[in-house]
C-alpha positions in Angstrom: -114.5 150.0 47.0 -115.2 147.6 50.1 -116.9 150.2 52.0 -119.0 150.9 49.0 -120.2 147.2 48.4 -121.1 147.3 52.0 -123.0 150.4 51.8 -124.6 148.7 48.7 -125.4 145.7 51.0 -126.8 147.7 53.9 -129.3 149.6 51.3 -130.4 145.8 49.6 -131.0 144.6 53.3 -133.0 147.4 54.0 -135.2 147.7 51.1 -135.7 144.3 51.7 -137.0 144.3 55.1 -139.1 147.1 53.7 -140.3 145.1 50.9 -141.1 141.9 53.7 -143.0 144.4 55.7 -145.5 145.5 52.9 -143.8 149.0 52.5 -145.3 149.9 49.3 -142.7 152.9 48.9 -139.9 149.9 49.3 -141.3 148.8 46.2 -141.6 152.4 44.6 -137.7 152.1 45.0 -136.9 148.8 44.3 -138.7 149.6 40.7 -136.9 153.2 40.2 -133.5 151.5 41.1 -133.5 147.6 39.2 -136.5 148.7 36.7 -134.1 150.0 33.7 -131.8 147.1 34.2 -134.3 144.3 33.8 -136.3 146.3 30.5 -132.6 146.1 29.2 -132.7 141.9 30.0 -136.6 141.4 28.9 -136.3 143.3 25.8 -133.5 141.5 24.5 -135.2 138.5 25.0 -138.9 139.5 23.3 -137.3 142.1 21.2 -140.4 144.2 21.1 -140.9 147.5 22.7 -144.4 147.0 24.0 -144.2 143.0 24.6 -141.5 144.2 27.3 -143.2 146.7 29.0 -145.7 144.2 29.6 -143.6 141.4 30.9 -141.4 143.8 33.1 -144.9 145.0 34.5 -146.3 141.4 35.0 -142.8 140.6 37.0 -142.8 143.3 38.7 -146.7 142.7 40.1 -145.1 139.1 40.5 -142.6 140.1 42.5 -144.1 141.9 44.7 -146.6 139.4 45.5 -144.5 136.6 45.4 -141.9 139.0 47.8 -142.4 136.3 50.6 -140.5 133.6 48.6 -137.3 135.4 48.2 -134.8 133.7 50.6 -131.7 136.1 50.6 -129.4 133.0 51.7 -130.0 131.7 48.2 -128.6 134.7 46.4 -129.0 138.7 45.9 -132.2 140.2 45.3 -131.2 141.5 42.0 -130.1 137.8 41.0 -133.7 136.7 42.0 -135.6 139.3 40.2 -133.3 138.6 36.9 -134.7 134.9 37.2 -138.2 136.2 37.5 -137.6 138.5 34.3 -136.2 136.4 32.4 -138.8 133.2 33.1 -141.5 135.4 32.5 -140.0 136.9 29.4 -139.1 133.1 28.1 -142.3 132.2 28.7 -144.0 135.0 26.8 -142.3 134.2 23.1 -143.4 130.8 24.0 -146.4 131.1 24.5 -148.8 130.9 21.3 -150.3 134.1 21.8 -147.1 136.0 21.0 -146.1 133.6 18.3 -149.4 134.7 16.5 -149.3 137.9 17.3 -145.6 138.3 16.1 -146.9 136.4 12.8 -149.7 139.0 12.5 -147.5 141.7 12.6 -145.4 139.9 10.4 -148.0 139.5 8.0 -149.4 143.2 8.3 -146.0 144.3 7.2 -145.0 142.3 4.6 -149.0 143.0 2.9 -147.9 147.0 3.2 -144.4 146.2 1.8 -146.4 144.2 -0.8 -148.7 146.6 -1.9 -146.6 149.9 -1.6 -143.5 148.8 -3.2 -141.7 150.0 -6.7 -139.4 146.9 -7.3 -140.6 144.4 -9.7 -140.6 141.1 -8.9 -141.7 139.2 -11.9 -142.4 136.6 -9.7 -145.7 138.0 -8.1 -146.8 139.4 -11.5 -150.6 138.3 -11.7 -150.1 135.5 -8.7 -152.2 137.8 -6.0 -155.0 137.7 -8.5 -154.8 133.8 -9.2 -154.3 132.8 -5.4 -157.9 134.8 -4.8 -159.8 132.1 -6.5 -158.5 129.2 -4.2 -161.0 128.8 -1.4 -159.8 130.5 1.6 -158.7 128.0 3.6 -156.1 126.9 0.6 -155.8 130.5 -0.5 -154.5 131.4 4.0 -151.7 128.3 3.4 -150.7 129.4 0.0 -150.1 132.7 1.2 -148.9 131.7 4.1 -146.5 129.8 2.4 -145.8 131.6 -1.0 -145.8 135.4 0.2 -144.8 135.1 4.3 -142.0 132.8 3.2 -143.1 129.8 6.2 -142.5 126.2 6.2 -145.7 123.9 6.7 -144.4 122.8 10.2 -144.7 126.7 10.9 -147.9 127.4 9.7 -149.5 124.2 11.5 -147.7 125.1 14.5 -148.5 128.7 14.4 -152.5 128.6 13.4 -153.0 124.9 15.5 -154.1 123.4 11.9 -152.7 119.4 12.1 -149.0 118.9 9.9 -151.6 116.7 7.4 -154.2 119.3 6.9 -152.0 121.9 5.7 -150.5 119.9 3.5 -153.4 118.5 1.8 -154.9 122.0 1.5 -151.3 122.7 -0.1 -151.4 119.7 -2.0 -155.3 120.9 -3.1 -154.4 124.2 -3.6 -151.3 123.4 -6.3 -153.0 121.0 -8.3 -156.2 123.6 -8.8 -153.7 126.6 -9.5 -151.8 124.3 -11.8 -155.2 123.5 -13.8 -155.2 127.3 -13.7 -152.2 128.0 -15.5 -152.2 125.4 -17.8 -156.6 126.9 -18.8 -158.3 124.3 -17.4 -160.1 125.3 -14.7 
């Protein structure tokens, strides 16, 4: 067991002077050998298929420019790759570009589940139809809110519209479908 741990150690310190001297084949290795591991890490973190491939590619790039920066008195490589992974990875469902773009698929889904299902939910019975005639800056919040099941705090959050604005277009938006279903508009 020892003698393989230092075998292990012997093959890190190598590919790392390989990596420090610009071996581009080091790095051909380095990504055969750690890449499997760190998808498994960044996809459990963005939980998308696609959205990890992309971060795993972006830290990898970032590694290897970045390679000078690694101090191996600090900690194993693998240990410092990990970190880079998992920052990136972190930062990507922050960011609001993913947020939206998780939304929009989000949204995409639930209008196909919508429109292809065969349970009846008295509850939606004519309401597509009424929602239509709010403008469409009421009509985005109500569904939005109604359909896609989010808070206010979400939606202003998620489309950068201020707290106060989505809730006056809610506000709006009731009080014109409640003149609606009570004939008066």
């Amino acid at each position: 067991m020892a003698d393989q741990r230092s075998k292990e150690t012997l093959a890190e310190e190598d590919l790392v002077a390989r990596l420090r001297a610009r071996d581009s084949s080091a790095m051909s290795q380095l990504y055969d050998r750690y890449s499997p591991t760190l998808y498994g890490i960044v996809f459990r973190i963005v939980k998308d298929e696609n959205v990890a491939e992309d971060v795993l590619q972006e830290a990898i790039l970032r590694i290897w420019v970045s390679f000078d920066k690694y101090d191996a008195s600090k900690g194993r490589l693998f240990t410092w790759m990990l970190n880079i992974c998992r920052n990136l990875a972190i930062d990507t469902i922050r960011s609001k570009q993913y947020r939206v773009s998780i939304l929009s698929q989000k949204i995409e889904a639930d209008s196909r589940i919508f429109h292809y299902t065969d349970t009846f939910k008295p509850e939606h019975i004519g309401m597509r139809e009424i929602v239509d005639k709010l403008n469409p800056e009421q009509k985005q919040i109500i569904d939005l809110m109604y359909f896609d099941g989010l808070t206010q705090s979400e939606i202003a959050e998620s489309y950068d519209i201020p707290l106060g604005t989505v809730k006056t277009r809610a506000r709006n938006a009731v009080k014109f479908l409640s003149r609606l279903f009570k004939g008066r508009a």
